[in-house]
C-alpha positions in Angstrom: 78.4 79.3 120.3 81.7 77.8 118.6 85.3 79.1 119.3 85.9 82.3 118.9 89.1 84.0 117.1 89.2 87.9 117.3 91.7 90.4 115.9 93.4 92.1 117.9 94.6 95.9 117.3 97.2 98.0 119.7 95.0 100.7 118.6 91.1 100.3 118.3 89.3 100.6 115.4 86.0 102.5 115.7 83.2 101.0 113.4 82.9 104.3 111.9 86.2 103.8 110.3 85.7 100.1 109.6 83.7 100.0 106.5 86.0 102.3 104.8 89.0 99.9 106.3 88.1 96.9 104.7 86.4 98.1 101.5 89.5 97.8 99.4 90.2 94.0 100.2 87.0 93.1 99.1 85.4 92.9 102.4 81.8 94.2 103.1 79.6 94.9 106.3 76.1 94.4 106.5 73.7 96.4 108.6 74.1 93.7 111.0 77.5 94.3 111.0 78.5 91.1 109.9 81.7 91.3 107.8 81.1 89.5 104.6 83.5 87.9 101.9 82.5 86.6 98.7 83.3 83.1 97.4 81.3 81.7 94.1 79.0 84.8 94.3 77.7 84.0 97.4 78.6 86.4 100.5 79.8 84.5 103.5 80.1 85.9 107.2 83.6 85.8 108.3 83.1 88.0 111.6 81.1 90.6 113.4 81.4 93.8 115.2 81.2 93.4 118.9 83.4 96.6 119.6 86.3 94.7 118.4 85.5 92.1 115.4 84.7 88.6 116.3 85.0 85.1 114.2 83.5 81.7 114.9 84.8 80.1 112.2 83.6 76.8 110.7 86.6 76.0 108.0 89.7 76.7 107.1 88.6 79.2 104.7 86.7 80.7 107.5 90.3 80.8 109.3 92.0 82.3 106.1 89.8 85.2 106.0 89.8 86.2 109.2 94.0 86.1 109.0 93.8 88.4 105.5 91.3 90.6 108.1 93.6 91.0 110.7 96.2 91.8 108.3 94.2 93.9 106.4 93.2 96.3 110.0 96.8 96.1 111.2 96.6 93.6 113.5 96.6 89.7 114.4 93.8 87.0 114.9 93.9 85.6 118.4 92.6 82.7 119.7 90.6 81.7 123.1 93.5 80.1 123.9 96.1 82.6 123.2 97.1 80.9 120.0 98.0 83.0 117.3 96.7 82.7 113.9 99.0 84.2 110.9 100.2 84.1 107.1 104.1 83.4 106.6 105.4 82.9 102.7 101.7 82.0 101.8 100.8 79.7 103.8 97.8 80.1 106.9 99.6 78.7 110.5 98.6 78.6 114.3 101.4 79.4 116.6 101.2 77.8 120.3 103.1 78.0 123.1 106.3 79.3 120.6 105.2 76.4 118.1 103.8 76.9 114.6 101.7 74.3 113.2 100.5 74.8 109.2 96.8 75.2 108.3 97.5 75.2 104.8 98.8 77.2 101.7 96.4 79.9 101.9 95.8 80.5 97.8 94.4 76.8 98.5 92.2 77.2 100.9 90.7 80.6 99.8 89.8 78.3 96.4 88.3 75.6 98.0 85.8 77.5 99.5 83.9 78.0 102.8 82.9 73.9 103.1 82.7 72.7 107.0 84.6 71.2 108.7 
């Protein structure tokens, strides 16, 4: 199992009402309730449903969809660690202990694609 981000809600979000949620951004969920995003026509698992939604994400396009998620749902991606994960003027950061360190422009990212790390 890799490190986990989740997003984080002050109100949950029952999976009845998730579909319907991200539908409009171009998200999907599979019957394994996996939450999908397409990149080069290919569908790509971004998160799951574990009562709350889940990421173990293996780039930084990984990291860029889960962020448009969170903001998407109304709330924020959170790290094991605390860390916060968020988009400010464009551009995908992680903020620690008070400190923001950029990911990258997040247009950029979401084109390169869903390569490993």
């Amino acid at each position: 199992m890799g490190y986990e981000l989740r997003v984080v809600r002050e109100s949950p979000l029952a999976f009845a009402e998730l579909a319907k949620a991200i539908a409009p951004a171009g998200f999907e969920l599979s019957a394994a309730e996996e939450i999908l995003a397409k990149h080069g026509g290919d569908a790509h698992t971004v998160g799951r449903w574990r009562g709350e939604i889940v990421g173990e994400p293996g780039s930084d396009w990984h990291v860029a969809q889960l962020v448009r998620l969170s903001s998407v749902l109304g709330g924020r991606l959170v790290g094991e660690d605390g860390e916060i994960y968020a988009l400010t003027d464009g551009v995908v950061e992680v903020v620690t202990n008070g400190n923001a360190a950029e990911i990258g422009k997040f247009d950029e990212i979401v084109a390169a694609g869903p390569d490993s790390w």
